[in-house]
C-alpha positions in Angstrom: 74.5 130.0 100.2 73.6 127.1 98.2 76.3 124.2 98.0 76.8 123.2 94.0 78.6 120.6 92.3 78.8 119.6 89.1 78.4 116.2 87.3 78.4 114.6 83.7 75.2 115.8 81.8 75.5 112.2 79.9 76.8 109.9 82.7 79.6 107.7 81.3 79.1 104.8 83.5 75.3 104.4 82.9 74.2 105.6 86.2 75.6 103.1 88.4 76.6 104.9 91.1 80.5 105.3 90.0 80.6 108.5 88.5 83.0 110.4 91.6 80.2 113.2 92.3 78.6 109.9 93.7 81.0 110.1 96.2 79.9 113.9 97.1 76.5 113.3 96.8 76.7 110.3 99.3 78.5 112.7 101.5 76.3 115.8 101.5 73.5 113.1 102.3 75.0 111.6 105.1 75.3 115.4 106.5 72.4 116.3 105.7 73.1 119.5 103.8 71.1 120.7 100.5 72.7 121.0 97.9 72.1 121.9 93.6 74.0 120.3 90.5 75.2 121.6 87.3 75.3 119.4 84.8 78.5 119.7 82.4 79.3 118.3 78.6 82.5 116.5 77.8 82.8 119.3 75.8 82.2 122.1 78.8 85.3 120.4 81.2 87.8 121.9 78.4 86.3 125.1 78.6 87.9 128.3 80.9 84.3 128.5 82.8 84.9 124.7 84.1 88.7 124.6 83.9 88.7 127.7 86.3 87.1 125.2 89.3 89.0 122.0 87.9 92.0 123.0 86.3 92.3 119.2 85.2 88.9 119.5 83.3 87.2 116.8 85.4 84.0 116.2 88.1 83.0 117.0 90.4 83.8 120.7 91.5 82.6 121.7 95.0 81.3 125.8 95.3 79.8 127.2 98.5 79.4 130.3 98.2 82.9 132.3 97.2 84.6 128.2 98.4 85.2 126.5 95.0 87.0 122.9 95.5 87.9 120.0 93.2 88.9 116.4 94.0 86.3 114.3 95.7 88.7 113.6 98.9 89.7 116.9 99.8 85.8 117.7 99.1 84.3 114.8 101.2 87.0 115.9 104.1 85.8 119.4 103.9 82.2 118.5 104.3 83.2 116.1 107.2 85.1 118.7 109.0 82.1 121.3 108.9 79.4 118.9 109.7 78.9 116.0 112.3 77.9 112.5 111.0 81.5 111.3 108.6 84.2 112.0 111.4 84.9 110.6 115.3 84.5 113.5 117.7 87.6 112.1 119.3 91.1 112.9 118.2 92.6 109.9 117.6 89.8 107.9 116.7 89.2 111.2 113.4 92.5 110.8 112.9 92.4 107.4 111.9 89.2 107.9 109.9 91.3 110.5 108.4 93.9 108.2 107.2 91.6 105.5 106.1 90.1 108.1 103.4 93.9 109.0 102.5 94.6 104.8 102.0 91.6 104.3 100.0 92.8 107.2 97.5 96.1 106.8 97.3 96.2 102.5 97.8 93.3 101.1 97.1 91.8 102.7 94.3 95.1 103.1 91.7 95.5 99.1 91.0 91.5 98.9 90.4 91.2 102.2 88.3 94.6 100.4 86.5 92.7 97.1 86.0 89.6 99.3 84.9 91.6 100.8 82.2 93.1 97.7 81.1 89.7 95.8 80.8 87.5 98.6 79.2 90.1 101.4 77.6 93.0 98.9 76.7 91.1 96.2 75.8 92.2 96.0 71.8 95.8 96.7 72.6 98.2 93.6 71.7 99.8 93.8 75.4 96.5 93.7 77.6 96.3 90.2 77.6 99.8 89.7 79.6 99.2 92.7 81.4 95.7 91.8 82.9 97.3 89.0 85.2 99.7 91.3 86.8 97.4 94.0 87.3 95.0 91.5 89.2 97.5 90.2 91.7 98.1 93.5 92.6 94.2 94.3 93.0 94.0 90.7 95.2 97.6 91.8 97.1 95.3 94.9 97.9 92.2 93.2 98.7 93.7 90.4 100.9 95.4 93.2 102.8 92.0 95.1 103.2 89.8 91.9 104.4 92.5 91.0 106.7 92.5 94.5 108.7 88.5 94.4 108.7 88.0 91.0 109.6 84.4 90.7 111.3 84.0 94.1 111.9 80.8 96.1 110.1 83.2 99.3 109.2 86.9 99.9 109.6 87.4 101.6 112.8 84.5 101.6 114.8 81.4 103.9 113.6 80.7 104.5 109.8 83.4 107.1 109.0 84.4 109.4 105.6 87.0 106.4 105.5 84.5 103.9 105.2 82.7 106.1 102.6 85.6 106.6 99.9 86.5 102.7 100.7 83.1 101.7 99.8 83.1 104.1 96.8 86.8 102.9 95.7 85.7 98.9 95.9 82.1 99.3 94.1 84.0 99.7 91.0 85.2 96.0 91.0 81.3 94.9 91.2 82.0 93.4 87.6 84.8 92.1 87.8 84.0 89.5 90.4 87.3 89.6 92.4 85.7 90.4 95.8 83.5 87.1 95.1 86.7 86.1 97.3 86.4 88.4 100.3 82.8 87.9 101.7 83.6 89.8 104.4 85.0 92.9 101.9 81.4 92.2 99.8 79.4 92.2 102.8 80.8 95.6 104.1 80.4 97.0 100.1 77.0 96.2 100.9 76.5 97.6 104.0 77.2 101.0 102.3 75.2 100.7 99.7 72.2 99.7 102.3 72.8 103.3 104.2 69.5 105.5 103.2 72.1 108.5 102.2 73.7 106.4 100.0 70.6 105.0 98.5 69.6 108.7 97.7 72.9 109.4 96.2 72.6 106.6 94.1 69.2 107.5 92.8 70.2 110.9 92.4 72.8 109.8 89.7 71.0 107.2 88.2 68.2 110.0 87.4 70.8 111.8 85.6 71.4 109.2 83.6 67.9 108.4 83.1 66.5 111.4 82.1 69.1 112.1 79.4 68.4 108.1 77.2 66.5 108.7 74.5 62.5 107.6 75.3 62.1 104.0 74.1 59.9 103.4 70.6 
């Protein structure tokens, strides 16, 4: 059976690599498994054919064979379950990798997808402007927390985990914002993921989406 997931046909973010299938590409990369992609319209996620893999109408969806699955976490700890390369062999050691996927879902990622909104969706709206400081000291409170736990280390517990993927993939989306300009260590490690060849592929792979559907120049 052929894995298949399913991405934006026009890529809202302009192919930068934070579209979430990003996140299941870079996984199916780093596990070296094949896999095909359907792209979707805006207009398909509201449909029954989509809505009966994401009942939420979003991407990506996950379907091996009669295996359909939605939400990148539970997808990327699938994939690291069946194959080696994104989880510890030993217990303790997985379970931690485990819980550092859980705390860069459930921790990290809501104050920047809140300041993300508030920048680019709520911009216009009279109460942004007294909002946005608030919303950044709770992305810094976040941040702080984060570089202090890694400190010197390349990844956050040992070996390159499924933890360190989804924390890399949660902190790329505050490349424009310039707030981990104060965390060398926090940019150095974003870095370090972006500098794995499976990432690199996954981010090719989504940029040629993205590509491919502009308009060829006059």
């Amino acid at each position: 059976m052929t894995i298949t997931i399913t991405a934006f046909e026009h890529s809202p973010d302009r192919g930068q690599g934070l579209a979430r299938d990003t996140r299941v590409r870079w996984a199916l990369e780093e596990v070296g498994q094949p896999y095909e992609v359907r792209l979707v319209s805006f207009r398909a996620l509201k449909e029954p054919a989509h809505l009966a893999l994401h009942p939420f109408g979003q991407i990506p969806t996950y379907e091996d064979g009669d295996l359909s699955l939605f939400e990148t976490g539970a997808i990327v700890f699938h994939l690291a379950e069946r194959h080696a390369g994104l989880l510890p062999d030993e217990a303790k050691a997985r379970a931690r990798a485990i819980t550092w996927m859980f705390a860069a879902l459930n921790t990290v990622e809501p104050p920047i997808l809140e300041l993300t909104t508030a920048r680019i969706l709520e911009s216009d709206k009279p109460w942004t402007r007294e909002r946005l400081p608030m919303i950044e000291e709770r992305v810094h409170d976040r941040l702080k927390q984060l570089s202090a736990r890694l400190g010197g280390a390349d990844w956050l517990d040992g070996a390159f985990s499924a933890g360190d993927l989804m924390m890399v993939s949660v902190l790329l989306r505050l490349r424009s914002s310039g707030l981990l300009d104060a965390y060398p260590n926090l940019a150095a490690y974003v870095a370090r993921g972006e500098a794995r060849p499976a990432y690199q592929r996954a981010f090719a792979a989504q940029l040629a989406v993205y590509t491919a559907s502009q308009p060829p120049a006059d």
